[in-house]
C-alpha positions as CSV (number, residue, x, y, z in Angstrom):
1,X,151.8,66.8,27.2
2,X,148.1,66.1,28.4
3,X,147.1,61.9,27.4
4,X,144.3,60.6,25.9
5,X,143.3,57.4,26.7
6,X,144.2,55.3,23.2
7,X,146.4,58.2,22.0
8,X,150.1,56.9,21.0
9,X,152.5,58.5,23.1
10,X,156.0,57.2,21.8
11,X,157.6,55.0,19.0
12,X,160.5,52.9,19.6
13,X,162.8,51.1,17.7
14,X,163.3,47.5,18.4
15,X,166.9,47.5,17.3
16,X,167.8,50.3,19.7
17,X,167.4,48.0,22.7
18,X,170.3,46.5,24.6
19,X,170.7,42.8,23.8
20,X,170.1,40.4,26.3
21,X,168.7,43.0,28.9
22,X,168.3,42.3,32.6
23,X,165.4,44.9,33.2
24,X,163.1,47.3,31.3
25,X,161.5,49.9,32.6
26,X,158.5,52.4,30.6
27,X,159.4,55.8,32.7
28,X,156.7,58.7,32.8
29,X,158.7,61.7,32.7
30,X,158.1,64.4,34.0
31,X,154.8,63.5,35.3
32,X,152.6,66.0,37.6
33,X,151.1,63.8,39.8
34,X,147.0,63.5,38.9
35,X,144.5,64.8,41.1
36,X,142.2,61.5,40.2
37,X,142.6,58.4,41.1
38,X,142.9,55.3,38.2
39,X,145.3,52.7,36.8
40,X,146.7,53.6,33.6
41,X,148.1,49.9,31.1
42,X,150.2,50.3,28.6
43,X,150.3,48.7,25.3
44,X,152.7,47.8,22.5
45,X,151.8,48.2,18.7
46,X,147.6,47.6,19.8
47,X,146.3,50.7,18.1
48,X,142.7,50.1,19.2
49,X,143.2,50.0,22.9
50,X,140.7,50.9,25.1
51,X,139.6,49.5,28.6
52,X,138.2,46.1,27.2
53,X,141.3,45.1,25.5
54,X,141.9,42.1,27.4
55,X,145.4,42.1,29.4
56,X,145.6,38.1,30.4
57,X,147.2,36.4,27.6
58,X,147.7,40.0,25.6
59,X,151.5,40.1,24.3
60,X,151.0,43.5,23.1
61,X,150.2,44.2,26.8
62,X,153.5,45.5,28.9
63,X,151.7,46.7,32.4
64,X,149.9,48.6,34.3
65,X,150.7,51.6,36.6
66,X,148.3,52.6,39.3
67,X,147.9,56.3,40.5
68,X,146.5,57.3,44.1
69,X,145.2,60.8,43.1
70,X,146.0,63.3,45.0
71,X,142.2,64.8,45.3
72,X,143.3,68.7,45.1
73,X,147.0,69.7,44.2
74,X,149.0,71.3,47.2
75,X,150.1,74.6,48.0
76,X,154.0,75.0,47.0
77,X,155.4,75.5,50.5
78,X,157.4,78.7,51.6
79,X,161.0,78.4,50.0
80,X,162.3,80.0,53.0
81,X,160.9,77.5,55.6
82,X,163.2,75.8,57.3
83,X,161.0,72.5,58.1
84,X,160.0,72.2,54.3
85,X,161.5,68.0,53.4
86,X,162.2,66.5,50.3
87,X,160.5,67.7,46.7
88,X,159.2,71.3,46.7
89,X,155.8,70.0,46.9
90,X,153.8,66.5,46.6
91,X,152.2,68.1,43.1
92,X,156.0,68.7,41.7
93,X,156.7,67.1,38.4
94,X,158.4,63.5,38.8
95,X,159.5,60.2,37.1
96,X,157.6,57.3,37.9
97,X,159.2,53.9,36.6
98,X,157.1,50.7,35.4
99,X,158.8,47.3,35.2
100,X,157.8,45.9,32.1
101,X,161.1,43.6,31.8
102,X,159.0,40.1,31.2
103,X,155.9,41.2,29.4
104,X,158.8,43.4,27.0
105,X,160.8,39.9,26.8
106,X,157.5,37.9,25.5
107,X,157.0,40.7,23.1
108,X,160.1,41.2,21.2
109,X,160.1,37.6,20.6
110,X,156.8,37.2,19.0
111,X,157.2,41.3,17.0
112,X,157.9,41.6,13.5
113,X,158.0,45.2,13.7
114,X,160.7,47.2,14.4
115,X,159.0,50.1,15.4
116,X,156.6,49.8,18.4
117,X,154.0,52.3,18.9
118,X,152.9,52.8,22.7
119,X,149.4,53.6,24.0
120,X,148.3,54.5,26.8
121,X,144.8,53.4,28.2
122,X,143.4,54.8,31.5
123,X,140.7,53.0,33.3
124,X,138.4,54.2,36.2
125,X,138.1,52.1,39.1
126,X,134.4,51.0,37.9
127,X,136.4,49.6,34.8
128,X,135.2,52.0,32.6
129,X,137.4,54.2,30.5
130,X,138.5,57.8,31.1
131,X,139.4,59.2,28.0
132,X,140.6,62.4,28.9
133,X,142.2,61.6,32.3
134,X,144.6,64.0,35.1
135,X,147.5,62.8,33.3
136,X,150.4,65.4,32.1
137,X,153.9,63.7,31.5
138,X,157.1,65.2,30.0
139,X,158.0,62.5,27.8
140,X,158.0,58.5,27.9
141,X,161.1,56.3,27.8
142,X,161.7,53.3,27.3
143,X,164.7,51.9,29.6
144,X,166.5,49.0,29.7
145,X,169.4,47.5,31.3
């Protein structure tokens, strides 16, 4: 799925969360990794998010995740090359993990809701919003342990 910057991208419910949980991870599933460059925060239950929604002192804040674009996708190499390493190329799909264990703590202790919309905001490194931004994931999880 292609993100919008503001768009909700998954609901959870609260009550489906292990109890006392040691760590919590968002996870962006299947993500192709983006040609651009930006950091991308992620919000709980905020449904007007946008790049001036303050983060210091935010509960409904969880994190941010940072991405180094790639500039230009690669060229899958040769299956049949014998010096080809790890994942078939650095554009292949992957999961990249966010600890959100503390700000997710803070959060379900102040909620009333039990189901938490998430929303993703990307932000350009002049501050500014991107609403349409390189971003394709699978799916979103929430994770804990």
């Amino acid at each position: 799925m292609r993100v919008r910057s503001g768009q909700v991208v998954a609901t959870f419910e609260a009550d489906r969360l292990q109890p006392g949980f040691e760590r919590a991870e968002i996870r962006f599933e299947g993500l192709k990794p983006p040609a651009e460059s930006f950091e991308l925060r992620v919000f709980v239950d905020e449904p007007d998010a946008n790049a001036g929604t303050p983060t210091d002192g935010n509960i409904h804040y969880l994190g941010t995740q940072r991405f180094y674009g790639l500039g230009t996708p690669d060229i899958p190499p040769d299956p049949s090359d014998p010096y080809r390493f790890g994942r078939a190329s650095q554009s292949a799909r992957t999961t990249v993990p966010l600890n959100v264990t503390a700000a997710l703590r803070a959060y379900r202790a102040a909620a009333r809701a039990q189901r938490w919309n998430v929303t993703l905001v990307a932000v350009g490194r002049d501050g500014h919003l991107i609403p349409e931004p390189d971003l394709d994931i699978e799916g979103l999880s929430l994770v804990t342990t």
